[in-house]
N, C-alpha and C positions, 0 to 999 in steps of 0.2 A: 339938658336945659329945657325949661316949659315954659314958654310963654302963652300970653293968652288966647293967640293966633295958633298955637299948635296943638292938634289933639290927633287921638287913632279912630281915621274914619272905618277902618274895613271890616269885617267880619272874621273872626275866629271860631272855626270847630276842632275842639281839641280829641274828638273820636273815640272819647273816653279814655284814652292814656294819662301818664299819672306826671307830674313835675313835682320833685321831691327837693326838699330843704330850701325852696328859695328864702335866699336869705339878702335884706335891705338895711343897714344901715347909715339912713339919714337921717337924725332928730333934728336940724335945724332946715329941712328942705317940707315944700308941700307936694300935694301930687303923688302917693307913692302907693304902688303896687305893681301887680304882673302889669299891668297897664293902668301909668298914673292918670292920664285923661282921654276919655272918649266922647264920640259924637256921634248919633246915632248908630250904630256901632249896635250887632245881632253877638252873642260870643253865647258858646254852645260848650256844653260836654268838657266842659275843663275842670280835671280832678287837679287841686293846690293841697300836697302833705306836709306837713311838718313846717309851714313857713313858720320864719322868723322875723318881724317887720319892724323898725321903726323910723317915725318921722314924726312931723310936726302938726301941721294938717293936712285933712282931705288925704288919709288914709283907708286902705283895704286890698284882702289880701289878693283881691282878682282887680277891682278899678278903685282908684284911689277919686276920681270926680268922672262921673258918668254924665253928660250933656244930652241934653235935646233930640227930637226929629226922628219918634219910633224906636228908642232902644230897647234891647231883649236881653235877657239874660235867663237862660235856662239851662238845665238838666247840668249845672255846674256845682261844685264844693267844695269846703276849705276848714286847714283845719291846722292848730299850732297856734302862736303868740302873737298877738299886735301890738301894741302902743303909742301912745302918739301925743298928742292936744286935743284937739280939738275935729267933729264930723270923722269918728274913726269906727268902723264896722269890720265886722268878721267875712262878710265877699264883700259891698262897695263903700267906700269912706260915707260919700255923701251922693246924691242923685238927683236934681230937678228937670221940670218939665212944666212950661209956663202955656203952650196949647197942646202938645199930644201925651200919648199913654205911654211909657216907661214901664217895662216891664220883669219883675223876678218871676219867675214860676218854675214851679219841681226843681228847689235847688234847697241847698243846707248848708250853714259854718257851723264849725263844732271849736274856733277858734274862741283864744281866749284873749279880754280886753282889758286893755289899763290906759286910762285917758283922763283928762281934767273934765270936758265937757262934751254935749251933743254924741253919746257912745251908744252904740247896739249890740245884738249877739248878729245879726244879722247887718243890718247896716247904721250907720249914723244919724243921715238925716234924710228924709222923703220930701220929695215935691210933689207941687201942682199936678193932680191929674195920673199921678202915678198908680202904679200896684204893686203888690208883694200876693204871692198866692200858692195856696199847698205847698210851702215851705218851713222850714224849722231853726232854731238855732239850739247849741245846746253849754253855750263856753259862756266861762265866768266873765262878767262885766263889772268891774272896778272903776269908781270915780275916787282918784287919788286925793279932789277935794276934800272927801267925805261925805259927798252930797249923794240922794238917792239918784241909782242906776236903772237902767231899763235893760229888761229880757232881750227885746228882741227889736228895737228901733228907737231911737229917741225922739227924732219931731216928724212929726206926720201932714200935712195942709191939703185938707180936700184931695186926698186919696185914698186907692179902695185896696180892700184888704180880705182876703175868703181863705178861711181853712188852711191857718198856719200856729203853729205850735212852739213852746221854749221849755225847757227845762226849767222849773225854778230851784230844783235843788243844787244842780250842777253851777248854775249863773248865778247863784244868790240875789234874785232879783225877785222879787214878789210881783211886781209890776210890767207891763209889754211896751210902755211909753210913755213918757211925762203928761204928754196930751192925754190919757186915761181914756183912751178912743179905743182899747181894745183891741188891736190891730192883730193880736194873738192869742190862744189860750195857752194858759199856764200847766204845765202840768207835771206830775213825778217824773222821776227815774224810772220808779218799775211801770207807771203808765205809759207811758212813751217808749219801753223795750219787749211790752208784753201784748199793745197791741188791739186793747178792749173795745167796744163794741161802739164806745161815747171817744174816741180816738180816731185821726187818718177819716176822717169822714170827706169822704167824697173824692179822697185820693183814689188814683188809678193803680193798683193793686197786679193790674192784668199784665200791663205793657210796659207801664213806667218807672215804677216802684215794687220793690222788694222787702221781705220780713228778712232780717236779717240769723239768715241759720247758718251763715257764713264765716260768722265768727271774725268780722272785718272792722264791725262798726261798735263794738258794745253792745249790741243788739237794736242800736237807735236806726230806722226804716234808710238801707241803699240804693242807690240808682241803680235801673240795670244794666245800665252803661257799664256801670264799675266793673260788671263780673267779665267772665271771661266770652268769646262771640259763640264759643262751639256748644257750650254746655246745653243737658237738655232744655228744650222750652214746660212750659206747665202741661203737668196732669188732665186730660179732660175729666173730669166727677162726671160720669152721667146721670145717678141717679143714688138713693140713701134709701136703706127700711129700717123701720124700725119698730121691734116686735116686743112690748114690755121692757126688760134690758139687753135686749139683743141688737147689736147693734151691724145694719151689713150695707156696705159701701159699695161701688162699681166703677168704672175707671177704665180710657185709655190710655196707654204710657205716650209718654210721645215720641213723635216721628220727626221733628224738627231740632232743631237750635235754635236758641233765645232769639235770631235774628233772622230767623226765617228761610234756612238753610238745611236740605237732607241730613237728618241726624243719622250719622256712620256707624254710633256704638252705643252701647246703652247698658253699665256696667250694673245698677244696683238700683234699687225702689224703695224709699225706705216709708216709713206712716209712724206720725207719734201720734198720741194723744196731749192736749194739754201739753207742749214744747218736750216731752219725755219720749224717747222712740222705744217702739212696741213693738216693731217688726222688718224686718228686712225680706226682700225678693232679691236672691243674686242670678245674674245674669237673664233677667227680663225681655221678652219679645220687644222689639221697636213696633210704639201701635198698636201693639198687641190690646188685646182686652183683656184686664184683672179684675181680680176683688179679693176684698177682704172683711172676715165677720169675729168678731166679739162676744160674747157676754159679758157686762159689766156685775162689778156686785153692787152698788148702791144708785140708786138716780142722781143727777146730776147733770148738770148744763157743761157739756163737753165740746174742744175744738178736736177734730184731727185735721192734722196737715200731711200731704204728702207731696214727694218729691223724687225725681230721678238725679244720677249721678255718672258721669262719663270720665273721661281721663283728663280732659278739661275742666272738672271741677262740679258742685254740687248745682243742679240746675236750679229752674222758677218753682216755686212753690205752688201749688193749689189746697184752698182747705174748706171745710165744712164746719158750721159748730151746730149743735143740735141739742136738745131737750131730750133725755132719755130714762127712758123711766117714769113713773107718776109723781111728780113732786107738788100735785096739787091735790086737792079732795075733791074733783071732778076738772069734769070741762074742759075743752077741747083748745081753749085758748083765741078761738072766732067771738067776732061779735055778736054771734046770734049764739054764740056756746060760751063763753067767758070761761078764765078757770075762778076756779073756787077757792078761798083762805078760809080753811077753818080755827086759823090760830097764829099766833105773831111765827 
């Protein structure tokens, strides 16, 4: 029972473990998710798979009405079916904040929506003062009225919004919110799993987020919470040359776990080019120092990424992308050197 007197004051860190199937069925109740109402309330690191949800209003699959006085929500995601009425989103139904900041950051739904009105891929509805930030959504949002849907939030009022993203193919949404404020960029399927250079801008790559070579997510960017604690941490790249098409890399493997932990073992190194792998190193020094060299046959604007691998799982990624070869008719690509187009 919820009354208006009752909400979840505490904090939750879910440490990156996973709650699979939750499943609610209430269509004539409001309030509903892993936690129907909260009040200032910090909630961390909580992976939601496969729910199953419905109610009426003020649905979502982590807080169904998130209140007032500094809430957080980060490094959490959700992913499965909602529906509902009305303020129904893929992590919080609906969220206000009438003097402080409210906060989403580094989190993601990949949940999908069916609701009459006020629906997100992300959340429902935003309040005063709020943010959403470097986060994504990527589930279909359906207005059973027939009425245009939003990507990734439907009302917005004077809050702020940086470096978040939706799928418009998955969501069939062309649009990020009714208010037409913007609040996210729109983007493909393969832009959003491949990672390009106008993408993930100013996301944390190093610490927080991951390219997804894991084979977990669809390719759409994971927490690194998700993965596992032991696996290696990233590649140190020290340095890149590059001689005409020759292309030679340098590198040390690492000596850690993704969590900052003596790494025990360190079974494999692998390096793709372009998401294609080109080579493998089996049973590689921990720390140790590598490289590796190429010639290419044609020039071309290339990524390599590489990565280690333990018994724990595929570790953090490190990558380079580089200009190889002459693809211009001069110039160095500096402002005092430009390169040069001698033709479309």
């Amino acid at each position: 029972t919820v009354t208006d007197s009752l909400f979840f004051y505490g904090n939750y860190n879910g440490d990156g473990n996973k709650i699979n199937n939750l499943t609610i069925n209430k269509p004539d109740s409001n309030y509903i998710g892993l936690f129907g109402r909260t009040k200032g309330s910090e909630l961390r690191s909580i992976s939601l798979c496969d729910v199953n949800i419905t109610g009426n209003d003020f649905i979502g699959a982590l807080v169904g009405f998130f209140e007032t006085n500094n809430g957080l929500i980060s490094y959490s995601h959700s992913a499965g079916t909602i529906s509902g009425n009305r303020y129904i989103g893929g992590l919080v139904g609906s969220f206000r904040d009438e003097y402080s900041a409210l906060r989403i950051i580094n989190s993601y739904s990949r949940c999908n929506i069916t609701a009459s009105s006020t629906m997100g891929g992300i959340a429902g509805y935003c309040g005063l003062f709020s943010s959403i930030n470097h986060s994504y959504s990527t589930g279909k949002v359906t207005d059973i009225e027939g009425d245009l849907a939003s990507g990734f939030i439907d009302g917005a009022v004077y809050a702020i919004f940086n470096n978040n993203y939706w799928d418009i193919e998955t969501s069939g949404c062309l649009i990020s919110d009714l208010g037409l404020k913007n609040v996210a960029k729109g983007k493909t399927t393969y832009e959003m799993t491949h990672y390009g250079a106008d993408i993930y801008l100013y996301w944390d790559f190093d610490n927080i987020w991951a390219e997804d070579i894991y084979g977990i997510n669809d390719g759409y960017p994971v927490l690194q919470e998700q993965l596992p604690k032991d696996v290696p941490c990233m590649p140190d790249i020290t340095s890149v040359e590059i001689n005409n098409l020759d292309f030679h890399m340098y590198w040390n493997n690492p000596s850690m776990t993704r969590t900052g932990e003596i790494l025990t073992g360190l079974d494999r190194i692998y390096i793709t080019r372009d998401s294609v792998l080109i080579h493998t190193i089996e049973s590689p020094v921990i720390g140790g120092n590598a490289d590796f060299t190429e010639t290419l046959i044609e020039p071309g604007y290339y990524t390599y990424r590489i990565y280690g691998e333990n018994s724990s799982g595929l570790g953090i990624l490190a990558k380079t992308s580089q200009i190889i070869g002459q693809l211009f008719s001069g110039g160095t690509g500096i402002e005092a050197d430009p390169y040069l187009i001698s033709n479309p």
